[in-house]
C-alpha positions in Angstrom: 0.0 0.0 0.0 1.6 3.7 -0.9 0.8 6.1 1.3 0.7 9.6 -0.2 -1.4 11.3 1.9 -2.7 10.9 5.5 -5.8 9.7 4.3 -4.0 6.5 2.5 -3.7 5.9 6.1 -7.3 5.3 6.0 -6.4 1.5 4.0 -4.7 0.5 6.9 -7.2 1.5 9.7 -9.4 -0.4 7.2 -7.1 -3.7 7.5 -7.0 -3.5 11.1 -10.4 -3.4 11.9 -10.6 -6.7 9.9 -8.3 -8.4 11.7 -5.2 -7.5 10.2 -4.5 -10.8 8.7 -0.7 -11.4 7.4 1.5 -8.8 6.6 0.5 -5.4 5.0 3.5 -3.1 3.9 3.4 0.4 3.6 4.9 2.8 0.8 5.4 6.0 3.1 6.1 9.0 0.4 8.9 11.9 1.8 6.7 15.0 1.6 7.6 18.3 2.8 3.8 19.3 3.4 3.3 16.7 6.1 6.0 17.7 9.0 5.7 15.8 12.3 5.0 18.9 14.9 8.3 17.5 17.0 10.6 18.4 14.2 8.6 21.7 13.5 10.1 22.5 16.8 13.3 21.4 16.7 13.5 23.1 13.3 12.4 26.7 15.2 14.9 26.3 17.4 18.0 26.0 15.1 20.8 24.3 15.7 22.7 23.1 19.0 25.8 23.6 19.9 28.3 20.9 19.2 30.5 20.3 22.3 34.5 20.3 21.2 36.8 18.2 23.1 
């Protein structure tokens, strides 16, 4: 199954509430207009310092 879009993620709600027989894998597409809202912070942050020994 490739998932494009969130609601591809709909196929595999679908799956599990029939049992989720077997194996099912998923195609997840790189997209730069879904952003997890942990790396949208980390992005606003900039970056960290990198310790030198």
């Amino acid at each position: 199954m490739t998932i494009d879009t969130l609601a591809d993620l709909d196929g595999l709600t679908d799956w599990v509430h029939a049992g989720a027989q077997g194996v099912l894998l998923l195609d997840c597409r790189i997209s730069t207009s879904v952003v997890a809202p942990y790396l949208s912070e980390m992005m606003q942050q900039g970056p960290r310092p990198v310790a030198v020994d």
